[in-house]
C-alpha atoms as a printed R data frame, in Angstrom:
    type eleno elety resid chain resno       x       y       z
1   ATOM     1    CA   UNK     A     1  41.972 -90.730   2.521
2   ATOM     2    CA   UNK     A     2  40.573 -87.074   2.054
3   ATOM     3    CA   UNK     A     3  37.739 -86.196   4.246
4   ATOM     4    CA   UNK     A     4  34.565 -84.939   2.457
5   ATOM     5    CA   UNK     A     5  33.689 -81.506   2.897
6   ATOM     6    CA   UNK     A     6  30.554 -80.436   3.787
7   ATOM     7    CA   UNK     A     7  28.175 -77.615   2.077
8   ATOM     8    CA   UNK     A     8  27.132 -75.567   4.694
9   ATOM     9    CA   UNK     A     9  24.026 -73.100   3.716
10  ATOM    10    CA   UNK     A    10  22.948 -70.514   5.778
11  ATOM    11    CA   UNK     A    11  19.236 -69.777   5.286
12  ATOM    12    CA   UNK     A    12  18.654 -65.748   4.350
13  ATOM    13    CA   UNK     A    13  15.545 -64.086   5.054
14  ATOM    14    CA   UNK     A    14  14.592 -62.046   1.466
15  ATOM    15    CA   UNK     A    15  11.256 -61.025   2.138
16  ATOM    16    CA   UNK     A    16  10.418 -57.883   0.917
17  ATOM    17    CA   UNK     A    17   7.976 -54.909   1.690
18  ATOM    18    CA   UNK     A    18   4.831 -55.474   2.042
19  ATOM    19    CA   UNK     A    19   2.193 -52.817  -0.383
20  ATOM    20    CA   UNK     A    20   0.666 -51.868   3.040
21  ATOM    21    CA   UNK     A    21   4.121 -51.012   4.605
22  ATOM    22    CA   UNK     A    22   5.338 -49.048   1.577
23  ATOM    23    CA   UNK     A    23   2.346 -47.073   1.489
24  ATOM    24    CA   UNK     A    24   2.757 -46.240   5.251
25  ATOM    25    CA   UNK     A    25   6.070 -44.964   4.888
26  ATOM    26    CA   UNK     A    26   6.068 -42.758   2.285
27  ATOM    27    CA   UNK     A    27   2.370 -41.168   3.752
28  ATOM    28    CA   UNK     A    28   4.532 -40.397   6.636
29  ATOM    29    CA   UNK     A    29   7.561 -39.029   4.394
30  ATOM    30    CA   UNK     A    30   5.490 -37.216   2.693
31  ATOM    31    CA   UNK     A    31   3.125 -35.489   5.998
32  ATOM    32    CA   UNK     A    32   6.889 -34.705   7.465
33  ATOM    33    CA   UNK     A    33   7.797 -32.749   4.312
34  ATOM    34    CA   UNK     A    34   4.519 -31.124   4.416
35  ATOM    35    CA   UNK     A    35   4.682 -30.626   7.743
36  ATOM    36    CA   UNK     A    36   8.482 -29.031   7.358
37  ATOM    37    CA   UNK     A    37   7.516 -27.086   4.258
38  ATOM    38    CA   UNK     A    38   4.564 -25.062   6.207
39  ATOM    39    CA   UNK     A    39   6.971 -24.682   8.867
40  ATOM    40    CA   UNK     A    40   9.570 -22.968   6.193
41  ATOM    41    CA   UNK     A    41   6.727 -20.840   4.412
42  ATOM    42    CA   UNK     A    42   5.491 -19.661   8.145
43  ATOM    43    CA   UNK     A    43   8.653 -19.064   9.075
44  ATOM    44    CA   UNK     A    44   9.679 -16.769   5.627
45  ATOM    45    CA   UNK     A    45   6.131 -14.990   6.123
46  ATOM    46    CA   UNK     A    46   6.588 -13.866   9.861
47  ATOM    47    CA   UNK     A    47   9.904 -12.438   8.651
48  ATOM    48    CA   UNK     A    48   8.449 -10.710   5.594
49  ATOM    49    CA   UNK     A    49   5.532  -9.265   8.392
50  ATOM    50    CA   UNK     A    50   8.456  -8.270  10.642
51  ATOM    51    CA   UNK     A    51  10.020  -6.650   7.815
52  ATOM    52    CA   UNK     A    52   6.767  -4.670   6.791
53  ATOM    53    CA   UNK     A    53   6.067  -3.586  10.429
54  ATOM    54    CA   UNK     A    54  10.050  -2.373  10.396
55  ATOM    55    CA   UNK     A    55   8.879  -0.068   7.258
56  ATOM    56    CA   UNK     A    56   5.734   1.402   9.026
57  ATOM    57    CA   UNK     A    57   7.904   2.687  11.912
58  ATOM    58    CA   UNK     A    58   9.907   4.015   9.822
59  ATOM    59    CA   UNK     A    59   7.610   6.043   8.200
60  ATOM    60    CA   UNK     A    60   6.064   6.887  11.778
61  ATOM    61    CA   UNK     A    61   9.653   8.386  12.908
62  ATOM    62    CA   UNK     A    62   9.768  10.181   9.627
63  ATOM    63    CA   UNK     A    63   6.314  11.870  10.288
64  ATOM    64    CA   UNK     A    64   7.419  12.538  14.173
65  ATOM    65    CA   UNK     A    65  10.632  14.404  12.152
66  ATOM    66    CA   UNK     A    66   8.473  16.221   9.511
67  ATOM    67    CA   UNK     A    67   6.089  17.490  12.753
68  ATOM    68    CA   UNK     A    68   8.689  18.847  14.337
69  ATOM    69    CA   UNK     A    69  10.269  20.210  12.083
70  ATOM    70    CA   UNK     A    70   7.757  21.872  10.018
71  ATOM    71    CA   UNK     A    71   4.674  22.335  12.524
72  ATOM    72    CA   UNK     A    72   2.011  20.022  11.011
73  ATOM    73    CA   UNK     A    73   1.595  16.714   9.217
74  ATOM    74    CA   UNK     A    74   2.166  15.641   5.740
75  ATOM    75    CA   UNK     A    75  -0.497  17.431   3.427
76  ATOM    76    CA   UNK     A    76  -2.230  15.188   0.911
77  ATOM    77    CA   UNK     A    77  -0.978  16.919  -2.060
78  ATOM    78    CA   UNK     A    78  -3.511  18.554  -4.848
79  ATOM    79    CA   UNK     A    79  -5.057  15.415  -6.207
80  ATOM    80    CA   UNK     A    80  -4.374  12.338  -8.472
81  ATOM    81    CA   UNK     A    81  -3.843  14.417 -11.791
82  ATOM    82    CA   UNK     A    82  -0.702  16.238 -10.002
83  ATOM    83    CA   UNK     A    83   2.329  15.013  -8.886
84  ATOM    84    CA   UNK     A    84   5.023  15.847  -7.370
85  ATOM    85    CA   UNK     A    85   6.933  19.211  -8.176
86  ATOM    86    CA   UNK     A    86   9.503  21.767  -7.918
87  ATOM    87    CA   UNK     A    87   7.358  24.084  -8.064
88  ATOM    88    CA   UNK     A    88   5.082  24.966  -4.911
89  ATOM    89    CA   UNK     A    89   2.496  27.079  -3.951
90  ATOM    90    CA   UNK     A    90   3.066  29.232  -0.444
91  ATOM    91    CA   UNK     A    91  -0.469  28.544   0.639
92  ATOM    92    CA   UNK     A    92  -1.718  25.312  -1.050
93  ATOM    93    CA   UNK     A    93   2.176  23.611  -0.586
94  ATOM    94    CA   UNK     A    94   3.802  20.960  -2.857
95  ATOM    95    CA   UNK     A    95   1.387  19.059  -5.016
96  ATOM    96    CA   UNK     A    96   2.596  15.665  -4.685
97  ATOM    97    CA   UNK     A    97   1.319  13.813  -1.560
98  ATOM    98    CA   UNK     A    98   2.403  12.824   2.006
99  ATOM    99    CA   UNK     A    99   4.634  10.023   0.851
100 ATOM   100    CA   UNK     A   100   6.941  12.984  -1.347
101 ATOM   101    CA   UNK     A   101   7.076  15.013   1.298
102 ATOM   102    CA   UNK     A   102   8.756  11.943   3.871
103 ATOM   103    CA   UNK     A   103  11.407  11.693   1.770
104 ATOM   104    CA   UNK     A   104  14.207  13.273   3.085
105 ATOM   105    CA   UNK     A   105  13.369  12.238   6.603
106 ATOM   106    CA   UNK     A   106  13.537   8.600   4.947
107 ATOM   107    CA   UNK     A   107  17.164   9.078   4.063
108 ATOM   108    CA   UNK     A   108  15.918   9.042   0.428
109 ATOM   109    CA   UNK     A   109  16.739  12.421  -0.486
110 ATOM   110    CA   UNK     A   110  18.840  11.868  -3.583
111 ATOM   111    CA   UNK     A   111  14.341  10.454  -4.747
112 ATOM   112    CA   UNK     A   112  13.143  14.050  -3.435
113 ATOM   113    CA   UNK     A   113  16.090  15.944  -4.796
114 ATOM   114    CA   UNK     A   114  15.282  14.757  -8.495
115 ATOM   115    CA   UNK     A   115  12.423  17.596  -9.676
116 ATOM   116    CA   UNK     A   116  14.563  20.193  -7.707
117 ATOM   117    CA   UNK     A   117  16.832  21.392 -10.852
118 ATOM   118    CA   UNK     A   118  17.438  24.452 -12.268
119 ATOM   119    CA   UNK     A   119  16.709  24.708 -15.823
120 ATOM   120    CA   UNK     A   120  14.006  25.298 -18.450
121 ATOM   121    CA   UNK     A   121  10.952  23.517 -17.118
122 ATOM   122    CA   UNK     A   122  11.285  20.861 -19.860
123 ATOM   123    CA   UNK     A   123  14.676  20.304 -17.910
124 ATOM   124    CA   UNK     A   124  12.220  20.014 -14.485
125 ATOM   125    CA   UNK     A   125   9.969  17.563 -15.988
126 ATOM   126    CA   UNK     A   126  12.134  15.189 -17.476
127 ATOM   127    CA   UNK     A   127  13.120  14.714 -13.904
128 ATOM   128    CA   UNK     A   128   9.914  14.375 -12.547
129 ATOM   129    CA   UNK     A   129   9.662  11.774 -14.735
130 ATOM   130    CA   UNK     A   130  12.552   9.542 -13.183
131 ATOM   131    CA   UNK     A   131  11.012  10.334  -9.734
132 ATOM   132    CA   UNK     A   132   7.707   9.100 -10.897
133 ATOM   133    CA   UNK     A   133   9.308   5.791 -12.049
134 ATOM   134    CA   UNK     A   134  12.040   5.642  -9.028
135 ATOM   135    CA   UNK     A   135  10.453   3.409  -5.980
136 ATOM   136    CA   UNK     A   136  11.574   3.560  -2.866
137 ATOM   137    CA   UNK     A   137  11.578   0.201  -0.583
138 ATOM   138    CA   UNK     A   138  10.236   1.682   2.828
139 ATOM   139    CA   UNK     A   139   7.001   1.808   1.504
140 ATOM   140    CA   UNK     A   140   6.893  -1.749  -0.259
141 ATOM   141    CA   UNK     A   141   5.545  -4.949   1.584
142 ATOM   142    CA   UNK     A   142   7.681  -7.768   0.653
143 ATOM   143    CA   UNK     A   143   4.890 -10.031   1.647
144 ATOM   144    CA   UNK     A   144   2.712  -8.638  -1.507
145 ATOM   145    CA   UNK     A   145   3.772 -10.027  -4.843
146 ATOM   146    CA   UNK     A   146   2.859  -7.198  -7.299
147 ATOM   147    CA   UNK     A   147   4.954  -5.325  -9.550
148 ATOM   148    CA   UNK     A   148   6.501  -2.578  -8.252
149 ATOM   149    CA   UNK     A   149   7.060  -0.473 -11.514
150 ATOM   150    CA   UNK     A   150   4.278  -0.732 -13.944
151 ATOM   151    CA   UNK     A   151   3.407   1.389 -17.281
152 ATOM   152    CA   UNK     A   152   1.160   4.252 -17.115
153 ATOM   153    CA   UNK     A   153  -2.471   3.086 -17.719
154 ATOM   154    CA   UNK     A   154  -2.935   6.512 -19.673
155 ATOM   155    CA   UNK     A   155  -6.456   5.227 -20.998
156 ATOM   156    CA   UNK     A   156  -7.849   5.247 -17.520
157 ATOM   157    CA   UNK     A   157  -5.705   8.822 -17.000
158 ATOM   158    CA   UNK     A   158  -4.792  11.385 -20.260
159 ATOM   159    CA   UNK     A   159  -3.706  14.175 -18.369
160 ATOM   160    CA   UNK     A   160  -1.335  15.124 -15.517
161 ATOM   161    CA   UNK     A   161  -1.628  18.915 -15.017
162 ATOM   162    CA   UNK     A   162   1.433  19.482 -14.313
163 ATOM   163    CA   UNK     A   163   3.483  17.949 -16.857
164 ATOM   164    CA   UNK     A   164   3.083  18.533 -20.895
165 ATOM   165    CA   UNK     A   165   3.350  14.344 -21.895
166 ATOM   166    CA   UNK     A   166   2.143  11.563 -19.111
167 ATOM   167    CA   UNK     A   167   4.882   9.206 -17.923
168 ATOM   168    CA   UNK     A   168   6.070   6.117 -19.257
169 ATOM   169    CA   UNK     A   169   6.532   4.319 -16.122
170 ATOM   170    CA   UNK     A   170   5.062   4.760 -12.372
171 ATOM   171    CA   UNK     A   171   5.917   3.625  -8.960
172 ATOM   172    CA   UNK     A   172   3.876   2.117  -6.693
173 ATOM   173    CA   UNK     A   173   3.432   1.929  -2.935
174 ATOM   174    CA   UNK     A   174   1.709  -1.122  -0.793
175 ATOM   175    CA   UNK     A   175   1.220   1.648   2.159
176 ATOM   176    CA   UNK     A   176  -2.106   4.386   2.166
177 ATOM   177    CA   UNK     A   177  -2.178   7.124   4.460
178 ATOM   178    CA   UNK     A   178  -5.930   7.258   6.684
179 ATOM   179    CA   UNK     A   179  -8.169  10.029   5.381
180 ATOM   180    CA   UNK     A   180 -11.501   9.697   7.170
181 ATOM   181    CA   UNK     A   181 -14.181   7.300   7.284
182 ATOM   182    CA   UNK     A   182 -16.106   7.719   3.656
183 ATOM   183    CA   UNK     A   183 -14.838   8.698   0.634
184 ATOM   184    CA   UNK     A   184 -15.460  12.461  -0.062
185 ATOM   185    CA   UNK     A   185 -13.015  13.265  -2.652
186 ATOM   186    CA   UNK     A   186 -10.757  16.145  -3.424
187 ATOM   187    CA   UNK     A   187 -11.105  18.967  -6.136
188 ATOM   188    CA   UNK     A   188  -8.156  20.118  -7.380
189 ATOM   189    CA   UNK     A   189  -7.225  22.785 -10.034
190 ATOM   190    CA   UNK     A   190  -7.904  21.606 -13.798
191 ATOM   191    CA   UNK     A   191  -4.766  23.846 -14.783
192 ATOM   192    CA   UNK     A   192  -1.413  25.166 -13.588
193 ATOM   193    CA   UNK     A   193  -1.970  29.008 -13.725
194 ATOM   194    CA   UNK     A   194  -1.793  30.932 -10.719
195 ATOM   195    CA   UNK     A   195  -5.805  32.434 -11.440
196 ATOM   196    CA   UNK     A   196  -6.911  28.432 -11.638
197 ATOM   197    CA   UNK     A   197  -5.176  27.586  -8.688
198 ATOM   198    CA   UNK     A   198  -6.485  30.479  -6.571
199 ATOM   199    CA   UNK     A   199 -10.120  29.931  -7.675
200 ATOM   200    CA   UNK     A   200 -10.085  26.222  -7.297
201 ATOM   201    CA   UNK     A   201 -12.952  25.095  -5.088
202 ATOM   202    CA   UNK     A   202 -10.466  23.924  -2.475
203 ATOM   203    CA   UNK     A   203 -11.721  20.920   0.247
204 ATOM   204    CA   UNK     A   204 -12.365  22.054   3.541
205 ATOM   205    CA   UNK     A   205 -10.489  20.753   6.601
206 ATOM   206    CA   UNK     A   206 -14.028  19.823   8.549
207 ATOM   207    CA   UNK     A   207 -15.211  17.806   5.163
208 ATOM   208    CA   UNK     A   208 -13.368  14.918   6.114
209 ATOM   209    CA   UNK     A   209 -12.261  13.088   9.592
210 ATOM   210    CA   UNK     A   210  -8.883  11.728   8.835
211 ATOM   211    CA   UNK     A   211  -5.440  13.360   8.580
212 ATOM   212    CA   UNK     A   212  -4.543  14.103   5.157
213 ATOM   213    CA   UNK     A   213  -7.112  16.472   3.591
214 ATOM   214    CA   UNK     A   214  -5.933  17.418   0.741
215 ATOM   215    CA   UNK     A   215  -3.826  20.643   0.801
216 ATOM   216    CA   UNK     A   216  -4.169  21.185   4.271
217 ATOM   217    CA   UNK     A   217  -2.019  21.420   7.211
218 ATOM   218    CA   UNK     A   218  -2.929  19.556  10.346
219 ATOM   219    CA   UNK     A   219  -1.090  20.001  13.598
220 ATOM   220    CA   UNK     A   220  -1.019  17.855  17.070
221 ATOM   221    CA   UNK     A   221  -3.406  20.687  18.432
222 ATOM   222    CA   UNK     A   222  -5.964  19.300  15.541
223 ATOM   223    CA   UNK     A   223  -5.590  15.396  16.426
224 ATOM   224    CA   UNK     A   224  -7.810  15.828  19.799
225 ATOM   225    CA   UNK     A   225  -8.633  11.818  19.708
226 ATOM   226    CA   UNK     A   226  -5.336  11.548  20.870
227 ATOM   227    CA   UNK     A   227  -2.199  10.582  18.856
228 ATOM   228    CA   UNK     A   228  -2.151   6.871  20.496
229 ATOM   229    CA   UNK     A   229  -5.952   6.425  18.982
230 ATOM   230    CA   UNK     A   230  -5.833   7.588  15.677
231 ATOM   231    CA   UNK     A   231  -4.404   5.713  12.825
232 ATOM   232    CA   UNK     A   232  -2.070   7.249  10.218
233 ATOM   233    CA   UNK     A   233  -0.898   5.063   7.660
234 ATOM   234    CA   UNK     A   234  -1.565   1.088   7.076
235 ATOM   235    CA   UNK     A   235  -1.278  -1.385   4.420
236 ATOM   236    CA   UNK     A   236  -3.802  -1.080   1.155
237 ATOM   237    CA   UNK     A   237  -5.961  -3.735  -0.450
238 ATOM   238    CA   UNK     A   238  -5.035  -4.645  -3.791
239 ATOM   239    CA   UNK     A   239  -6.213  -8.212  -4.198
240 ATOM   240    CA   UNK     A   240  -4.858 -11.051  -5.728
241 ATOM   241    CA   UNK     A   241  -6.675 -10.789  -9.102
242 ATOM   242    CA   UNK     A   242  -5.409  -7.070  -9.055
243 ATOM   243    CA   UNK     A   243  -1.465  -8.123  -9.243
244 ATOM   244    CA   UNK     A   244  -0.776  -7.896 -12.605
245 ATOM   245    CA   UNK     A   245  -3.257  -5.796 -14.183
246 ATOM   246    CA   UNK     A   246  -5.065  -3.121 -11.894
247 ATOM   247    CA   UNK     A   247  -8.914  -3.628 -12.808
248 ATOM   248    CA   UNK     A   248 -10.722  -1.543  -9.532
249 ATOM   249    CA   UNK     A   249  -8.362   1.497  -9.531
250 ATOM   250    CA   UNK     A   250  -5.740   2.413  -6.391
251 ATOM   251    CA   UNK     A   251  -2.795   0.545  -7.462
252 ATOM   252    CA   UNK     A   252  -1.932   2.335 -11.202
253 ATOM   253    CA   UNK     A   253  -1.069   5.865 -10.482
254 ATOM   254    CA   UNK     A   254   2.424   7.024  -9.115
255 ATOM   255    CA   UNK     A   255   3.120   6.914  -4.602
256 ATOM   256    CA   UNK     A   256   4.235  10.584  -5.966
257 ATOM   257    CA   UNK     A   257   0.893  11.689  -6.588
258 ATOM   258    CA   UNK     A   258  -0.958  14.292  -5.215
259 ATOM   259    CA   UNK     A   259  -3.952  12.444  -2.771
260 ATOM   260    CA   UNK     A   260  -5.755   9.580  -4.992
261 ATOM   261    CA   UNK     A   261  -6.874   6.406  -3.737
262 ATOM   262    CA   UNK     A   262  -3.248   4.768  -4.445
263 ATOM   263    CA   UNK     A   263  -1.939   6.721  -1.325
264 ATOM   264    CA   UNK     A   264  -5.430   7.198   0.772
265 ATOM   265    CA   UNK     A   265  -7.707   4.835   2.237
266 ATOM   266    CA   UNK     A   266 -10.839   5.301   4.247
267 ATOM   267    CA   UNK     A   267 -11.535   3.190   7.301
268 ATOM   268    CA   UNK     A   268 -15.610   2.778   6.630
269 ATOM   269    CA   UNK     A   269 -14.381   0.102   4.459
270 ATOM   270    CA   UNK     A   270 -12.898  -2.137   6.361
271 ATOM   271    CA   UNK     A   271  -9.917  -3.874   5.880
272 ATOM   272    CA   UNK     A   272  -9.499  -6.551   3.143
273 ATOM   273    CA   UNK     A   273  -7.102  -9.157   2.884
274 ATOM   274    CA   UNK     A   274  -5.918  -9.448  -0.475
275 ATOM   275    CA   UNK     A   275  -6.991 -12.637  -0.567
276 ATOM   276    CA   UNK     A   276 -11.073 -11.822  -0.939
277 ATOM   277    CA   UNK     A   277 -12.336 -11.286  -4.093
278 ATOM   278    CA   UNK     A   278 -13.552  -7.858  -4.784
279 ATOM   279    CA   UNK     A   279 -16.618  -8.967  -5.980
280 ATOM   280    CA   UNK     A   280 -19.094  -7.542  -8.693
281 ATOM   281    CA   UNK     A   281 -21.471  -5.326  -9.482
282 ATOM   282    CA   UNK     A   282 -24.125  -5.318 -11.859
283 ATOM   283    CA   UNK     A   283 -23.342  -2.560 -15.104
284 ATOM   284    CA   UNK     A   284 -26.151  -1.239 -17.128
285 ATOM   285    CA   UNK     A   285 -24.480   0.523 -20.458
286 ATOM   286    CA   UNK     A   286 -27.330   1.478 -22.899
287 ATOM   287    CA   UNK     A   287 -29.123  -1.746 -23.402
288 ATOM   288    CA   UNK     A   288 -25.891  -4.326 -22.168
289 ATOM   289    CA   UNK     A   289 -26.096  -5.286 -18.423
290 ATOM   290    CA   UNK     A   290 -22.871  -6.710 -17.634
291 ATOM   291    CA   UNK     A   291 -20.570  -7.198 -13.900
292 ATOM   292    CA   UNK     A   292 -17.907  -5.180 -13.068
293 ATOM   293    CA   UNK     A   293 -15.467  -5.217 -10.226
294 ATOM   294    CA   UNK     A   294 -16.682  -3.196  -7.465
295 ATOM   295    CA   UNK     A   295 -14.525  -0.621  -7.421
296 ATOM   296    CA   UNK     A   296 -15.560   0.981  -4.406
297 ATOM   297    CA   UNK     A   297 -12.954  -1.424  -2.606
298 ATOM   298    CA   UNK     A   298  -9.905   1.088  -4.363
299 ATOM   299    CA   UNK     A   299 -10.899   2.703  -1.180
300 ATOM   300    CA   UNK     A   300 -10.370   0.091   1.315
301 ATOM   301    CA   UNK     A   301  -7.745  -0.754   4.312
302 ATOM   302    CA   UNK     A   302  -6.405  -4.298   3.470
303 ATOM   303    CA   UNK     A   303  -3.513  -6.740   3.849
304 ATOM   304    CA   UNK     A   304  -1.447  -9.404   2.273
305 ATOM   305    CA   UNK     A   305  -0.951 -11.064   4.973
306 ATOM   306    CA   UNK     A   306  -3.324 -14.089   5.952
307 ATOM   307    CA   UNK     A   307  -5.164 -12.468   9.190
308 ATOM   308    CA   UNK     A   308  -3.710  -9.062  10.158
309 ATOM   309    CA   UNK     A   309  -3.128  -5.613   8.481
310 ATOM   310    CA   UNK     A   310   0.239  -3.690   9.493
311 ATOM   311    CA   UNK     A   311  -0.151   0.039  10.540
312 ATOM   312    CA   UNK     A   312   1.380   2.907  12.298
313 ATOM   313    CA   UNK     A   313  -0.613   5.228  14.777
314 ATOM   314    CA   UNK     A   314   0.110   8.923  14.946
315 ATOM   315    CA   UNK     A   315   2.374   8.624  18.059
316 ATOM   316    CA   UNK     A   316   4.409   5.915  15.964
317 ATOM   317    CA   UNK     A   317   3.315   2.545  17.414
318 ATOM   318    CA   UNK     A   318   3.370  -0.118  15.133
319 ATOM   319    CA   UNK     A   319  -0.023  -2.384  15.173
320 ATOM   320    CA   UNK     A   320  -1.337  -5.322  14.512
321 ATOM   321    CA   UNK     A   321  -4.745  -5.367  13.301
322 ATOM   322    CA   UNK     A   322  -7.330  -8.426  13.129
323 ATOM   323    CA   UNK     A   323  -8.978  -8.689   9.212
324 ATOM   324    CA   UNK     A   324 -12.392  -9.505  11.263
325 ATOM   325    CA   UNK     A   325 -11.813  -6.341  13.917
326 ATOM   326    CA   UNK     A   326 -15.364  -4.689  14.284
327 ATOM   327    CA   UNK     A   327 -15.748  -1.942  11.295
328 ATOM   328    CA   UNK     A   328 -17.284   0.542  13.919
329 ATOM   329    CA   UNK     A   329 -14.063  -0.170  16.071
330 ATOM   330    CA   UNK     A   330 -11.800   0.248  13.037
331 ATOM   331    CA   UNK     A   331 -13.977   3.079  12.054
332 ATOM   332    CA   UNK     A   332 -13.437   5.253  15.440
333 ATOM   333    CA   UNK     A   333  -9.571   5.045  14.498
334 ATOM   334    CA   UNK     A   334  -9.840   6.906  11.511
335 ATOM   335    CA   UNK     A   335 -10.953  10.055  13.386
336 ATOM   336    CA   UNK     A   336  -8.592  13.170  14.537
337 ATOM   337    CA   UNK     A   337 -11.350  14.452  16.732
338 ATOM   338    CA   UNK     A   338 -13.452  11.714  19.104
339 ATOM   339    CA   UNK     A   339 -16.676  10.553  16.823
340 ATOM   340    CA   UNK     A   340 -19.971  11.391  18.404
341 ATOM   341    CA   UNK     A   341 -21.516   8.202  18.462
């Protein structure tokens, strides 16, 4: 006789999730991500920050080298329709601007070396040319995500005095150098013969606070605010909306050029974060009433960073500076001699 076997079952729990549990995990999936993702992006940003400040004191030991080795400070160059040159003048100097003359204390002296040819001066200026268009990464913010190369707006500039044909191409720097409180801008020669050059209403060291004036030479005996309190270069505002196409000005012409609000900035304006919106102006043209960018902010400090602009006194310290710092504070920095107020 052959015993029965039994069916045994086991009973199996196959519930599934419930909406409301679903729901709740993935919100916290996704707030981890989040949470890991802002963690990544601050992470990336304090390095590109560290990375800018690295450039700024480089640039500070290059103008400690340049002092000491040729008595004064970087000039500011002839204006923004010169650029740099082979050919100088022995008391007006080069007429490209402060960031030229770093150069070869950069270790970037095969960039400074390029207009220094011998040759017919069509030779010289196809090589100013290539320096125009050659950048050089000291003075770029890798936290600022312009172009770095653009084309020559030549509708906003025609002529370049020293050169026959406007470039094709133009570097650009992220960096400006501090020239004073309020704009007062330079006058430089409308041509390259010796008799313009010599009668060219030249700018005046005591018409402006800061330390590049445009041709002249300061020295450490002219910085009486003390190097430790006087800024000498720090990041430029650009703006967002200014990335791709330049619409206030100080962002189109060569970091070559002789002074021009690409490579200057003046403290009474604050400084921006490139984040804030120009803003507008109201236009009157004939009977049309239109806004405009305000362009007065070509002239402003700024930053791309979310709360503090990068700089480098004139004794070399690398700072960081507070977007909402008091303007009058800022202000005080941008003088070589102590303000009287």
């Amino acid at each position: 006789m052959v015993a029965k076997r039994e069916k045994v079952t086991f009973a199996t729990n196959r519930a599934g999730w419930s909406l409301i549990e679903l729901i709740t995990v993935l919100s916290v999936v996704g707030l981890m991500g989040a949470v890991s993702l802002n963690a990544i992006q601050s992470a990336r940003e304090s390095a590109r920050s560290l990375h800018c400040q690295n450039n700024l004191r480089q640039i500070g030991l290059a103008t400690s080298m340049f002092e000491g080795a040729r008595g004064h400070y970087p000039t500011g160059g002839w204006g923004w329709n010169w650029v740099a040159d082979s050919v100088t003048h022995p008391r007006y100097g080069q007429p490209g601007g402060w960031i030229y003359q770093l150069l070869p204390y950069l270790e970037a002296n095969a960039i400074y070396e390029l207009p220094r040819v011998s040759g017919e001066r069509a030779v010289v200026e196809n090589k100013i040319h290539e320096l125009l268009a050659t950048p050089c990464s000291v003075f770029h913010c890798p936290s600022r995500g312009n172009l770095k190369v653009i084309p020559f707006n030549s509708a906003r500039t025609s002529n370049i005095v020293n050169l026959d044909q406007v470039p094709a191409t133009v570097a650009l720097t992220d960096y400006a150098a501090n020239a004073g409180m309020k704009p007062v801008l330079n006058r430089s020669p409308a041509g390259r013969s010796l008799a313009e050059i010599e009668s060219n209403s030249w700018m005046l060291l005591s018409e402006r606070e800061g330390l590049v004036v445009q041709h002249n030479r300061i020295r450490v005996a002219d910085v009486t605010a003390g190097l430790s309190n006087v800024l000498w270069v720090g990041e430029k505002y650009v703006g967002i909306s200014n990335y791709d196409v330049d619409l206030i000005g100080g962002n189109d012409q060569s970091m070559y050029s002789g002074e021009c609000s690409d490579i200057i900035r003046f403290a009474g304006h604050g400084i921006r974060p490139d984040w804030m919106d120009p803003g507008e102006i109201t236009a009157i043209d004939g009977n049309t009433i239109r806004q405009i960018p305000d362009m007065q902010m070509r002239y402003a400090f700024g930053t791309p960073h979310l709360m503090n602009m990068n700089c480098v006194l004139l004794d070399g310290s690398v700072q960081k500076l507070d977007v909402n710092m008091d303007r009058l504070a800022f202000s005080r920095m941008s003088f070589r001699h102590p303000p009287r107020w």
